[in-house]
C-alpha positions as CSV (number, residue, x, y, z in Angstrom):
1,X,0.0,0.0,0.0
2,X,1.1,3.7,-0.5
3,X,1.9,6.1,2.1
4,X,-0.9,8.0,2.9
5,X,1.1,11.4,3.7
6,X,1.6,14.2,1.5
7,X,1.0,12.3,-1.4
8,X,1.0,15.3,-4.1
9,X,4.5,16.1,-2.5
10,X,6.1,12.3,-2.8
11,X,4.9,12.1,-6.6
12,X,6.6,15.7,-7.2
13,X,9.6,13.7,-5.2
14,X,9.9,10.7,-7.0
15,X,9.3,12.1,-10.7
16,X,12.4,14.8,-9.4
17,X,14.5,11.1,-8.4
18,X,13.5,10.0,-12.0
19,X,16.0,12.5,-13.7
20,X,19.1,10.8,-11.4
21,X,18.9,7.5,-14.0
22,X,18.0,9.5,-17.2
23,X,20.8,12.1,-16.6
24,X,23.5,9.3,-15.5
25,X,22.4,6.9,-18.3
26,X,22.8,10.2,-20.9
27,X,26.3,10.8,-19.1
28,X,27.0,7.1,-19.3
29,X,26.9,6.6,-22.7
30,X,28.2,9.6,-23.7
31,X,31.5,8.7,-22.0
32,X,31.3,4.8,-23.4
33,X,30.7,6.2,-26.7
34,X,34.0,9.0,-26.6
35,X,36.0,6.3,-25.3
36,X,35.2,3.7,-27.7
37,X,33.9,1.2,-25.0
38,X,30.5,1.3,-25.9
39,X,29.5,-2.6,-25.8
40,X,26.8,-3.2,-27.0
41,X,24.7,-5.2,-24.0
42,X,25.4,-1.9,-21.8
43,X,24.2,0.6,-24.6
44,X,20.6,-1.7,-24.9
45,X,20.8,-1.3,-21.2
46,X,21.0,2.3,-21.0
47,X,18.7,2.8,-23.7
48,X,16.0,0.9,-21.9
49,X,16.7,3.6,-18.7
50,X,16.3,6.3,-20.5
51,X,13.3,5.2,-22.8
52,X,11.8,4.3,-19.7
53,X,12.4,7.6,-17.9
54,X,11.2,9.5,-21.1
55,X,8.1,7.4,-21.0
56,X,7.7,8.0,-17.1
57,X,8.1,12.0,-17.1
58,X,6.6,12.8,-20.5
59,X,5.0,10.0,-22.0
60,X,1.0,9.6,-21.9
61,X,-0.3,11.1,-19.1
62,X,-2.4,7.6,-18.3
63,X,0.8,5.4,-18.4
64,X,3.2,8.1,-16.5
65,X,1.7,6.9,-13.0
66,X,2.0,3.3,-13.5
67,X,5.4,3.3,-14.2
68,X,6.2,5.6,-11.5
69,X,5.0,3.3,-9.4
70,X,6.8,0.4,-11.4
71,X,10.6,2.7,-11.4
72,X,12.6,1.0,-8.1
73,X,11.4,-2.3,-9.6
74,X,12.2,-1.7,-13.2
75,X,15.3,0.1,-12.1
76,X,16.7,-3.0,-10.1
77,X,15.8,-4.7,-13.1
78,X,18.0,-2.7,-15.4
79,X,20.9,-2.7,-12.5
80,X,21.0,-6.4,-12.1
81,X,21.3,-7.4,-15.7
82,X,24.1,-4.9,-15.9
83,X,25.7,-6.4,-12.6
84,X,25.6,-9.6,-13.9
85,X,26.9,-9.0,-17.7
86,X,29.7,-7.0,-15.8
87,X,30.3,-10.2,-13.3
88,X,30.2,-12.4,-15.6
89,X,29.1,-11.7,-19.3
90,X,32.0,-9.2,-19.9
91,X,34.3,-9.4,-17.2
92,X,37.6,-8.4,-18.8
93,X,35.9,-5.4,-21.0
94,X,37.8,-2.5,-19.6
95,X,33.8,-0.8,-19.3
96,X,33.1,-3.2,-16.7
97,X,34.6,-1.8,-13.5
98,X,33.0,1.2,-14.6
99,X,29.8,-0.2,-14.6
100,X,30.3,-2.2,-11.3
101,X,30.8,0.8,-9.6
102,X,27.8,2.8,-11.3
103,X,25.4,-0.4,-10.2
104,X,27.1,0.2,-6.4
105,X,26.4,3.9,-6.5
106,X,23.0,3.8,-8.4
107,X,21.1,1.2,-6.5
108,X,20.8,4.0,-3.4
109,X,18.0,5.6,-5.3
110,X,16.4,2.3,-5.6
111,X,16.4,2.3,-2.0
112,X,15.1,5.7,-1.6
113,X,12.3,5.6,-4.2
114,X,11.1,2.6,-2.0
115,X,10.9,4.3,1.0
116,X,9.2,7.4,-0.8
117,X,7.2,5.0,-2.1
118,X,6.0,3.2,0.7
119,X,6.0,2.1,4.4
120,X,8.6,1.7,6.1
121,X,8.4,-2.0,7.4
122,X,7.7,-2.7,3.6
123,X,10.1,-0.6,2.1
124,X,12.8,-1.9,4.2
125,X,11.8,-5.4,2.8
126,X,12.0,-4.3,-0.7
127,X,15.0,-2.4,-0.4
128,X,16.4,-5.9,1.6
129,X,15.4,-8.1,-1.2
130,X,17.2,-5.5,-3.5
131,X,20.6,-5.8,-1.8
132,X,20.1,-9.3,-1.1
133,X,19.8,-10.1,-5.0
134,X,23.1,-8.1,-5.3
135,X,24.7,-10.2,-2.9
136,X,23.8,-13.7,-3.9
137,X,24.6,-13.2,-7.6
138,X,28.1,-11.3,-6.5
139,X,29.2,-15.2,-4.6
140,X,30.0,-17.1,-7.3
141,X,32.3,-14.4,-8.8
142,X,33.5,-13.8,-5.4
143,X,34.5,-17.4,-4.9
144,X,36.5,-17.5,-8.6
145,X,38.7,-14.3,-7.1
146,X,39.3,-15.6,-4.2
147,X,42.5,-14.8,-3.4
148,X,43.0,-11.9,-6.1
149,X,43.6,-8.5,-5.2
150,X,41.1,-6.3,-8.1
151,X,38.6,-4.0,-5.9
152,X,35.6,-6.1,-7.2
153,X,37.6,-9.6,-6.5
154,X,37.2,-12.3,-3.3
155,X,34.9,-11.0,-0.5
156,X,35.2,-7.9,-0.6
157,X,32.4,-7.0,-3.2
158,X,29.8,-8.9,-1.1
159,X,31.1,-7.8,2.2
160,X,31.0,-4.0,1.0
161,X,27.7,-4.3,-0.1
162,X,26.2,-5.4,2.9
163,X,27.7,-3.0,5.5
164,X,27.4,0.0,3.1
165,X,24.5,-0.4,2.0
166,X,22.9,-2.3,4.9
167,X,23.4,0.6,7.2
168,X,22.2,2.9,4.3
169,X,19.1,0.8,4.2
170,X,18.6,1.1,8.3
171,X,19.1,5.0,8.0
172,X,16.8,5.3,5.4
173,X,14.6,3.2,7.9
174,X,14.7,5.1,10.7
175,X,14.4,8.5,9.0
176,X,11.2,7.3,7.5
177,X,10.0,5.9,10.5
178,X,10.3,9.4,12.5
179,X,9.1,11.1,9.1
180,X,5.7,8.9,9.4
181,X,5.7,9.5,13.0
182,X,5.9,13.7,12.7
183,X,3.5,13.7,10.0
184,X,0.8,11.6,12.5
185,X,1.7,14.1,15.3
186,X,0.9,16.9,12.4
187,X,-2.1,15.1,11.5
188,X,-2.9,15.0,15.0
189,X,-2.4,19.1,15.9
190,X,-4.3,19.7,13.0
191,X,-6.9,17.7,14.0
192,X,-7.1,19.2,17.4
193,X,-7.0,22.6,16.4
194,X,-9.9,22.0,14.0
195,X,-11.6,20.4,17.2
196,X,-10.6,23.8,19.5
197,X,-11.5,26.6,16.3
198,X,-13.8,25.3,14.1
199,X,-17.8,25.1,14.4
200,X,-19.1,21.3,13.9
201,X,-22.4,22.5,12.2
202,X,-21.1,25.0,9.4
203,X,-17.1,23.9,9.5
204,X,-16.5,27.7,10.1
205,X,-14.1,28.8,12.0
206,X,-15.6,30.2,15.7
207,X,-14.9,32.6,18.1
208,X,-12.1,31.3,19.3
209,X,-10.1,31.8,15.4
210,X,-11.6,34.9,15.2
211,X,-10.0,35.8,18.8
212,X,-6.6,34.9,17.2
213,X,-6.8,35.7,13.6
214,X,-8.3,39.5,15.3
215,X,-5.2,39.4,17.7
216,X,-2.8,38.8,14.2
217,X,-4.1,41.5,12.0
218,X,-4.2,44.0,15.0
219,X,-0.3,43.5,14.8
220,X,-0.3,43.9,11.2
221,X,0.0,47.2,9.4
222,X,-2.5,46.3,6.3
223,X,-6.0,47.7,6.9
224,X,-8.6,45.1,7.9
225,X,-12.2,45.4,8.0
226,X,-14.4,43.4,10.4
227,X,-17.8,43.1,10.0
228,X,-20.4,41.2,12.5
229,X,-23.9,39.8,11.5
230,X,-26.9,38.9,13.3
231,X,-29.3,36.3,11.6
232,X,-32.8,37.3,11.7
233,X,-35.7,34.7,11.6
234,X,-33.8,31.9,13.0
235,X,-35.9,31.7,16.0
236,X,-39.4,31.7,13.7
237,X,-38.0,29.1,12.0
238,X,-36.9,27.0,14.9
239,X,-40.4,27.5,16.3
240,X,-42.1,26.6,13.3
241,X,-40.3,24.4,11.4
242,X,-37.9,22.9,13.7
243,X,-34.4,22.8,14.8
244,X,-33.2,21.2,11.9
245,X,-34.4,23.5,9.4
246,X,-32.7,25.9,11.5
247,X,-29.7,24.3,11.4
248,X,-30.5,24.1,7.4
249,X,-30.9,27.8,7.1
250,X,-27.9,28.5,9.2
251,X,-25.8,26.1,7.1
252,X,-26.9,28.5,3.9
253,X,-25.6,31.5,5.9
254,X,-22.3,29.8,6.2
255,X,-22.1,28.9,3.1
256,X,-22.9,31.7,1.4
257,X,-20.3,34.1,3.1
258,X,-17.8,31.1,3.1
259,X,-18.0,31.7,-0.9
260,X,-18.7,35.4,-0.8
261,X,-15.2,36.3,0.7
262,X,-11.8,36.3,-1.3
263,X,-9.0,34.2,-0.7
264,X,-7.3,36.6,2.0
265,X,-10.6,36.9,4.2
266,X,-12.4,34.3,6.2
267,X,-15.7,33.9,7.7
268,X,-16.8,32.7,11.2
269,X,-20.0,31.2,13.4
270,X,-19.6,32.9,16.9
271,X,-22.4,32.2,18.7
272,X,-25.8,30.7,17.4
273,X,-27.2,33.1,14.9
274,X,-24.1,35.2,15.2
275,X,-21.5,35.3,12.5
276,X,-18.5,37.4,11.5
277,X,-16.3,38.7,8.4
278,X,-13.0,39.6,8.6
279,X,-11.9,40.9,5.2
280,X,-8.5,42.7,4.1
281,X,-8.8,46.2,2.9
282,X,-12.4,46.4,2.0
283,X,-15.0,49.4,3.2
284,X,-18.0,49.1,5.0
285,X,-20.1,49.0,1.6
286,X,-18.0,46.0,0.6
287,X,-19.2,43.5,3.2
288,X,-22.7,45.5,3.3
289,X,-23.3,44.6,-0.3
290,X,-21.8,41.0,0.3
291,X,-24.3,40.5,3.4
292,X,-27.1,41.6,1.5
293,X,-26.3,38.9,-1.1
294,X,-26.1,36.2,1.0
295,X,-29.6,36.9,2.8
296,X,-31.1,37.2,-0.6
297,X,-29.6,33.7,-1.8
298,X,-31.1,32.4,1.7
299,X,-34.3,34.3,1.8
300,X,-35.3,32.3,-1.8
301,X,-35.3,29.4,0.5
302,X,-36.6,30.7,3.6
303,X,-39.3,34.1,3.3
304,X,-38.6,34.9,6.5
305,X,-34.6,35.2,7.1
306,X,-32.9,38.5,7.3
307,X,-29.5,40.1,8.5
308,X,-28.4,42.8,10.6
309,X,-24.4,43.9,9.7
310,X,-22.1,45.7,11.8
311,X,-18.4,46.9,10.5
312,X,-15.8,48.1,11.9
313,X,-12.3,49.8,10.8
314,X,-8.7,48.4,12.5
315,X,-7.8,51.5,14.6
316,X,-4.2,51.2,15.4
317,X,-3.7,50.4,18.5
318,X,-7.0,49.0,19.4
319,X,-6.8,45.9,21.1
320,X,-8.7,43.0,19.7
321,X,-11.8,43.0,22.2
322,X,-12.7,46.2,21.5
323,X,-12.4,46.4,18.1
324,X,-15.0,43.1,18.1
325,X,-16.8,45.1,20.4
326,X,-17.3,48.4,18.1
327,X,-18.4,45.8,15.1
328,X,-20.8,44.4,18.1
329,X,-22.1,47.5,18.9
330,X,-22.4,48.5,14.9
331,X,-24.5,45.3,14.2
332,X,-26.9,46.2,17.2
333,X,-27.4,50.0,15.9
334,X,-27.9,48.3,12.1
335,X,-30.7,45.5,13.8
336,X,-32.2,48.3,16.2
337,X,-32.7,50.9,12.4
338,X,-34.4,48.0,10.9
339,X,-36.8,47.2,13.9
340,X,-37.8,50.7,13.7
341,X,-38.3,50.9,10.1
342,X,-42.5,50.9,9.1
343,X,-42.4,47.7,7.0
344,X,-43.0,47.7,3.3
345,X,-46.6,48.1,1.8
């Protein structure tokens, strides 16, 4: 199974760890080619890398996930054949070495793709199985050179690979294991604040968020406006329709100035028919208009809903509780006009 964190950010990852084997594989034959060593088994084996990274990063946009997904295993693949030509295939071609030593140094992105790739436990498995194939085919060419002296001769091929890239394979382990664990504890805070500043029956943020986020702009210099609404009719609804149609027509109030406000401003449910804009650089008209908007979308559902608005300037200086008290006071002054307004013919 796939890691379940960040997973946008891991497939960014891995296609960015796909252009380690194109670019070698270019450099590789480049270098085989100006030296005249270009055999012909390693050229078929890097042009299979690189068709297969061209096919991964730009190729149909249907196929490019699969074989991400498929890239540690088909890039073991690729390594192993060239490991065993090298071993054993072509051992005297002066390429060889060469080669050996780009298989050594290449398979750590196998490992890493397969921890990006998945869980730890399993990606350590993988990653295990890699190295172990490495190993077991490396024996019988170990046991020929027993005894010789070459830096790919007698044990010390085998006995390289498993300390150096054992312990690579247990770092990569625990690094992944406390990267799973501080994304939980991330998953964990968010979830918590959510619980402590968001309302349950709009998602809104609440009082609490406003509290801060006031707190936050009041230390900013850019001009903020903050605007407090009162829902009218909430109670005849309640009344006569029930709580949950209440809790319908509130849910259209949220959502309406949830949509209504740009990217930079954010809406809030403090209290039961109480709710709150805070909007960057806007006038009173702005949120006004806005309000109006929303009750009208609502009122089409239910006749009898209605709005009082309150806004209020950032005064510099001001500390947050009063400046939601001036909004406060607004709104009242706004629902107190309306309440004395003769109603239309």
């Amino acid at each position: 199974m796939r890691r379940p964190a960040l997973p946008f950010r891991q497939a960014q990852f891995q296609r960015l760890l796909l252009w380690v084997p194109l670019l070698s594989a270019l450099l590789g034959a480049t270098i085989l080619l100006l030296l005249g060593l270009a055999a012909p088994v390693y050229l078929a084996i890097l042009a299979a890398i690189l068709v297969f990274d061209l096919l991964a990063l730009f190729g149909p946009s249907q196929l490019r996930p699969i074989l991400l997904t498929l890239a540690p295993r088909a890039y073991a693949l690729f390594l192993l054949v060239a490991w065993l030509v090298a071993l054993y295939l072509l051992p005297a071609h002066l390429a060889s070495p060469v080669v050996l030593l780009a298989v050594l140094l290449h398979t750590t992105t196998i490992y890493v793709f397969f921890f990006v790739q998945r869980p730890p436990a399993v990606a350590a498995l993988q990653a295990g199985v890699t190295l172990g194939a490495f190993v077991v085919t490396a024996l019988p060419h170990s046991w020929q050179t027993l005894g010789e002296s070459g830096a790919f001769d007698g044990v010390i091929l085998p006995v390289n690979l498993l300390f150096a890239h054992g312990v690579l394979i247990l770092v990569l382990l625990a690094f992944s294991r406390a990267h799973d664990q501080l994304t939980q504890e991330q998953a964990r805070s968010r979830a918590l604040y959510d619980l402590a500043h968001r309302d349950p029956l709009t998602g809104l943020l609440n009082r609490r968020a406003l509290e801060d986020d006031l707190a936050r702009a009041a230390g900013e210099g850019s001009e903020w406006l903050l605007a407090v609404i009162d829902v009218d009719g909430l109670k005849g609804v309640n009344d006569t329709l029930g709580h949950a149609v209440g809790d319908d027509l509130l849910a259209r109030f949220a959502a309406g100035f949830a949509q209504a406000v740009s990217p930079e401003g954010r809406a809030y449910r403090l209290s039961g028919d109480e709710f709150a804009l805070l909007l960057p650089g806007q006038g009173p008209e702005v949120a006004e208009r806005m309000v109006d908007e929303v009750t009208g979308q609502v009122r089409a559902v239910y006749e009898q809903a209605g709005a009082s608005v309150g806004t209020a300037p950032r005064r510099p200086g001001e500390t947050p509780s009063a400046w939601l008290s001036r909004a406060d006071r607004a709104m009242y002054r706004h629902k107190k006009r309306t309440a004395e307004e003769p109603p239309p013919p």
